[in-house]
Structure formats: structure tokens, C-alpha cells
N, C-alpha and C positions, 0 to 999 in steps of 0.2 A: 756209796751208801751213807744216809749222813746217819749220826748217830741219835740213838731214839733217846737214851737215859739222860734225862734234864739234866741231875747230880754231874754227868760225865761231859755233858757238852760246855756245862759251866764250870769246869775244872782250868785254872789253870797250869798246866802240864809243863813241868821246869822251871819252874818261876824261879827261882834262887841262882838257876842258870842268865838265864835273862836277865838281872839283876845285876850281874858281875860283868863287868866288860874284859872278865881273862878269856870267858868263853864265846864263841865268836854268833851272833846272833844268826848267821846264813847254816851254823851248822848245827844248833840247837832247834834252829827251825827244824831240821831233818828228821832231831829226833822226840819235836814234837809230832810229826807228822806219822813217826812209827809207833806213840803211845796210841795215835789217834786211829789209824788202823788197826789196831789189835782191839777197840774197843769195834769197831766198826766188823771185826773178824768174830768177837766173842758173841755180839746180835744174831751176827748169822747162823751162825754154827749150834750156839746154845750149847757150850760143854755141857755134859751130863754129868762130870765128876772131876776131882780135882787132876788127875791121870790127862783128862783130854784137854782143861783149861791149862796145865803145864809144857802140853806141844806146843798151843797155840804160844804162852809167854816165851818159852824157848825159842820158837822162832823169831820172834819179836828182840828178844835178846841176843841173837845174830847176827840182824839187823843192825843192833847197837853196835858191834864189838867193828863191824866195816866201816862206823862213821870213827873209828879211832883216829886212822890215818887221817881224815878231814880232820879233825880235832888240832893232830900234831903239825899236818899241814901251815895251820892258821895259827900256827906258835901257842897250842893250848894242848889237853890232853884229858882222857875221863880220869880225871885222880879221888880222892877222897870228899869230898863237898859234890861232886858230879856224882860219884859212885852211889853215895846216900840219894842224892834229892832223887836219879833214877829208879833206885831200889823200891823209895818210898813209893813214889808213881806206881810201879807196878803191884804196889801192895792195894795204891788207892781204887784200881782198875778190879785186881780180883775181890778186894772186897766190896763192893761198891755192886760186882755183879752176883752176891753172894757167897763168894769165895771168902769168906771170913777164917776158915781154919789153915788159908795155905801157908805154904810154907815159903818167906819171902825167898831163902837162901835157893829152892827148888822153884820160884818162880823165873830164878835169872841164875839157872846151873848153868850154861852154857857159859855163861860172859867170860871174857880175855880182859876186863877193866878188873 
């Protein structure tokens, strides 16, 4: 499903990742690809409240926590500069679809980063 919100389709999604050659571009793709389904999840579904937009990010934050090993694999790892530029993403995603009051720390409770 492509994504309908201009703002999101024109986002570039880890850019600070992509920037750095500690982080490996094959695995940052991956996890552009899971901000980019969660936007493509959030169209569908249409959370009703911040309760059902934080399963969807949680899941999407799971997502995350398996591309670790690829991370460590490729001699890299989600540390602090990764931790933030993700975080930020998923703040730019919920508010972006009106999720302005979430709460970033509860939109990625699950994460192992």
C-alpha cells in the first residue's frame, strides 16, 4: 500500500544513519522500510487513540530490536546516535498523523536498543 501522506512520503527516514558509514546501508535500509510500513499500517488501520497508535509503534519497535543482530553482524550496533535518530522517526510518524501528544519513550516501550 503506498503511502498517501505527502509530509511522510517526503520524509527522509534515518538520514543521520545513512550519513555515517559506521552504519551499514543494507541494514538501515531495513529499517527504513519498517518506519515505512508502520506509516503504510497507521493509513490503514486509522488509530482511534494514542492506546492503538502505540501497538501499532510497538510492533514496529520489535521489528527494530531483530535488526540488532544484523546491525552487530556488519560490525555496527543501535547505540546512541542510532537510538535517537529512530526515536526521533517515530515521533516524526505519530505526529505527522496527529499524534502530537504521544509519548516518544511509550512509542518504542518495547525496544532492546
Amino acid at each position: 500500500m503506498p503511502i498517501i501522506g505527502q509530509r511522510v512520503a517526503g520524509h527522509a527516514f534515518l538520514r543521520q544513519l545513512y550519513a555515517d558509514p559506521y552504519y551499514p546501508d543494507h541494514v538501515v535500509d531495513k529499517g527504513r522500510t519498517i518506519l515505512v510500513r508502520l506509516c503504510e499500517r497507521i493509513e490503514a488501520d486509522k488509530p482511534s487513540d494514542l492506546a492503538a497508535l502505540y501497538v501499532l509503534t510497538q510492533a514496529a519497535t520489535e521489528e527494530f530490536n531483530l535488526l540488532e543482530a544484523e546491525f552487530e553482524a556488519a560490525g555496527s550496533e543501535i547505540e546512541t546516535v542510532a537510538r535517537e535518530e529512530i526515536a526521533e522517526d517515530f515521533w516524526f510518524v505519530a505526529s505527522t498523523y496527529g499524534f502530537t501528544d504521544a509519548d516518544v519513550e511509550e512509542l518504542i516501550a518495547t525496544r532492546d536498543w
